[in-house]
N, C-alpha and C positions, 0 to 999 in steps of 0.2 A: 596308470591308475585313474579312475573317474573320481572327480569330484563331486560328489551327489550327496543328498538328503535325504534318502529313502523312507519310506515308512518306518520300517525297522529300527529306524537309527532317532526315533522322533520318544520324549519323553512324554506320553500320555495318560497312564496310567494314575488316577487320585491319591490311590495308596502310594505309590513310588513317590508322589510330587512331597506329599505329607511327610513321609518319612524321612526326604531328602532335607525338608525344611527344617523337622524338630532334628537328627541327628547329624546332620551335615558339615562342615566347614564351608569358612569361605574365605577367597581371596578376591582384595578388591584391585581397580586400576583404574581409579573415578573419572569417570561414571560409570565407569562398569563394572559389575561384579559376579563372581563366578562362583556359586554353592556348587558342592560335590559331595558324594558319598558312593564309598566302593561297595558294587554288589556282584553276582557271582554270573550275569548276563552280560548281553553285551554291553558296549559303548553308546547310552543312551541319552540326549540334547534337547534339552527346550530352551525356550524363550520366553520374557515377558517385559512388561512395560505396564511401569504404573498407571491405573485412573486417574490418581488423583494426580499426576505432571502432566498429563496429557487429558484433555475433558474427550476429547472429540476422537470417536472411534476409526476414523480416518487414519488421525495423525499417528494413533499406539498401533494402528497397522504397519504403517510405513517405516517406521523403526523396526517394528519384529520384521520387515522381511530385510530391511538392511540390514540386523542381527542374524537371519539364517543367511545369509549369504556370506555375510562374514566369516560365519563361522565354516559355513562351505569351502571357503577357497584358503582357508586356513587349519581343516581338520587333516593335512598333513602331518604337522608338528605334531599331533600326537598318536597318528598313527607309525610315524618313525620308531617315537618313544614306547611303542606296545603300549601303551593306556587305553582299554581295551573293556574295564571289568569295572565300568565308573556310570554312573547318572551323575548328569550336570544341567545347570539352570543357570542360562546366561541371562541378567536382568538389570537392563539400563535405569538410570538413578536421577537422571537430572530434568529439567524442567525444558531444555530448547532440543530444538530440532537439530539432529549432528546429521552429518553430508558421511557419505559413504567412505571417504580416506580415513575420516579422524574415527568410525566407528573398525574399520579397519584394524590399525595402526594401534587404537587399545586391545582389539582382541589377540591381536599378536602378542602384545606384553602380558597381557593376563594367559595366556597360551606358558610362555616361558616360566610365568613366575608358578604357576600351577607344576608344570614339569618340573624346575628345582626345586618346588615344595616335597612332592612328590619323592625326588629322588636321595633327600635327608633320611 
């Protein structure tokens, strides 16, 4: 299996991202937190990073691509689990710069605790 990020798999859509936000849940794993809402498409992911923790377009860059990467080499876990029929919004929360283990390392727990959410 390829670990990719396709187009296809990219959360773009204004209406999707709105809808996600007003009707969504979330689970956090500070500083990270993961809104979802189940829709009848595929398995669809974004990313974001506040303006207001980060000033400098640079630095919310460098986070979102640590965040798709993350989630790239961890979108196993929920391809095992069929989670399949979900838009999700990965959106980092805190004010420093995290290195790529520890932004890791959360998305794996927030991976799990989504799946056992999930499976209640």
């Amino acid at each position: 299996m390829k670990l990719t990020y396709n187009k296809h798999e990219k959360l773009k859509s204004k209406k999707a991202i709105e809808q996600l936000f007003s009707e969504g849940k979330s689970i956090s794993a500070y500083p990270l937190r993961l809104v979802y809402l189940e829709n009848s498409k595929t398995l669809k992911v974004g990313v974001s990073v506040s303006k207001r923790n980060f000033k400098k377009a640079v630095h919310r860059i460098r986070v979102k691509r640590l965040l798709r990467e993350a989630y790239r080499l961890n979108k196993q876990q929920l391809i095992e689990k069929e989670i399949n029929t979900y838009s999700i919004m990965l959106l980092y929360m805190h004010k420093e710069m995290p290195n790529f283990e520890t932004l890791d390392a959360l998305t794996k727990k927030v991976f799990k605790k989504f799946i056992t959410q999930l499976e209640q």
